[in-house]
N, C-alpha and C positions, 0 to 999 in steps of 0.2 A: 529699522532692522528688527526682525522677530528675534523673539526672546525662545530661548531652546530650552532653559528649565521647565520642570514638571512641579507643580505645585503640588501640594500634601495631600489636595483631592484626586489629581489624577494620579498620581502613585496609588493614592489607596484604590482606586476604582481598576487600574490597571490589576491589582494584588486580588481583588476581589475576583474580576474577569478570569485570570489565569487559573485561581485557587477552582471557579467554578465549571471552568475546563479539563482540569488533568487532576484532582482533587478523587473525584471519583476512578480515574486512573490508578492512584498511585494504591485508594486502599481497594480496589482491585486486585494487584499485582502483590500487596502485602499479604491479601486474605489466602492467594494461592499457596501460600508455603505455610498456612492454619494445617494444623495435627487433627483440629476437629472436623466431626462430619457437620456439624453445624454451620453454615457460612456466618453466623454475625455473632458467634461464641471463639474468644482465641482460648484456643489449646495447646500453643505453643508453636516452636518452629519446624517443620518436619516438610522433605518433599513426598509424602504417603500420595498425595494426588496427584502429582506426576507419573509415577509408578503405574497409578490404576489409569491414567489416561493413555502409554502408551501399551497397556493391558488391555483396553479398549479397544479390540479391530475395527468396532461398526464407526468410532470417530474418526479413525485414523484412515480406513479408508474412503469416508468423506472428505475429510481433510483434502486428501489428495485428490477427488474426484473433481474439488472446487477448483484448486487450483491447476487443475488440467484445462478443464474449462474456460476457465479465466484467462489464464495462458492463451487458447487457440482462440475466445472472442476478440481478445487483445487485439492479439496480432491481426486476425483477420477483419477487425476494423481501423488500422494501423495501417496496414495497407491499401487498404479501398481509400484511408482519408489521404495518403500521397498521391493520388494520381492524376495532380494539378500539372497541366504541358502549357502553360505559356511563357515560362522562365527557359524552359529546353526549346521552345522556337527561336525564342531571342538567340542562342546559343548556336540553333542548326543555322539560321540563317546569317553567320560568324564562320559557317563552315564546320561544324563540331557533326561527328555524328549521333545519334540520339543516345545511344547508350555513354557515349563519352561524356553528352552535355547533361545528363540526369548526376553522372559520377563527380562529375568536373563543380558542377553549376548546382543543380538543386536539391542534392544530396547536402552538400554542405552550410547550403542558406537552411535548411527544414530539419535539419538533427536534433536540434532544443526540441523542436514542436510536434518532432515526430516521437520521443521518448517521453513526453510529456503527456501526450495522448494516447500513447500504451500504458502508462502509466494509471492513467484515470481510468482508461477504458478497463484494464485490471481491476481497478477495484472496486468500478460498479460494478463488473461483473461478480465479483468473488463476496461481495457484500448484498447481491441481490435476493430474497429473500420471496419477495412475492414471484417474480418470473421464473425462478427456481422450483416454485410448489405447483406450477401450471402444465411448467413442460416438463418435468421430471417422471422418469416410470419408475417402472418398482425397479431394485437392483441399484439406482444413480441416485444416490442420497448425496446429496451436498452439506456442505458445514454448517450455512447456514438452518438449512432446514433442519440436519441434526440438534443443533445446540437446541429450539425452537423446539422439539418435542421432546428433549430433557429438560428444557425450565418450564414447561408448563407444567410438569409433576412437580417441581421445587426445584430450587437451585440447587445442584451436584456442585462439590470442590473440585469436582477434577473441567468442570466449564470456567472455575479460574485458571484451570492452569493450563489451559488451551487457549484463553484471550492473553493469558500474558505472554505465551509462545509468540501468537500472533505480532503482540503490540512488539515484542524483541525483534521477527523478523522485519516489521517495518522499521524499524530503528536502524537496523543493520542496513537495509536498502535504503533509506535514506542519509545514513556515513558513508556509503560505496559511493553515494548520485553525487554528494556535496566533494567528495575527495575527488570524484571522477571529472567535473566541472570546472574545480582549483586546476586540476591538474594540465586539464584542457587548455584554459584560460591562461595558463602561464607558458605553453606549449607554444600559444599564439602569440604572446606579448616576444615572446624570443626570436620568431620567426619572422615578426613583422620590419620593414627596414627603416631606420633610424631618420 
């Protein structure tokens, strides 16, 4: 029988991995709420960089231009990747008609993998950086490319406080996906018969 404890090395190695993952994170997210203009001088606690980021039209309307983008690649690679028909033949050939057996039948087998692949496709879209600087004209500045020509001058405090928005909004859709999945998941276990 394997042994399930974690010996002293792999705790530490584990604490080390984590620390070297979200570590940078976390003083990230601390530095955003720095009083200073200096990002590696603290000055105290102050939202001042918040203020000037949503004082900032040319990031905010990047912001939004990314994730409009991101949004409609998403989905329109979300769609082209369902339109797998040989689970809805099994289905016509049962007597279903096509749009019953897609609704009925493979609608319900492909929901993890179809939310899960808009999911990603979201966010190599919205995190793309080089295909963004290719095809972009003048006018469609995206976030990435934004942030990218304010840290080449130095780091502004108001680019921490537009990744930590960020990293908040991912946090949030990822408590809606995990609540949404519980919730799913127990929906089924009620409905299935004893």
């Amino acid at each position: 029988m394997a042994r399930n404890r974690l010996s002293s090395f792999n705790l530490a190695s584990l604490a080390l991995g984590f620390a070297f993952l979200y570590l940078p994170i976390v003083i990230l997210v601390i530095y955003s709420f720095n009083d200073s203009r200096l990002v590696t001088v603290w000055g105290g606690w102050s939202l001042r960089w918040y203020r000037e980021l949503f004082n900032d039209k040319a990031m905010i309307e990047a912001a939004w231009m990314s994730l409009g983008v991101a949004s409609a690649s998403a989905s329109i690679a979300t769609l082209l990747g369902t339109l797998d028909r040989s689970l809805e033949e099994a289905a016509m050939d049962l007597g279903c008609n096509p749009l019953h057996a897609f609704l009925a039948v493979t609608l319900p087998l492909i929901a993890p993998a179809i939310v899960a692949g808009w999911m990603l496709a979201f966010t190599l879209s919205l995190d793309d950086l080089v295909i963004a600087s290719f095809t972009t004209g003048p006018g469609s500045t995206t976030l990435p490319i934004r942030i990218y020509s304010e840290v080449r001058l130095g780091v502004k405090p108001e680019i921490n406080a537009i990744c930590t928005l960020v990293i908040a909004l991912i946090a949030v859709v990822i408590v809606v996906a995990s609540l949404a999945s519980k919730l799913s998941s127990r929906q089924g276990e009620s409905a299935a018969p004893l």
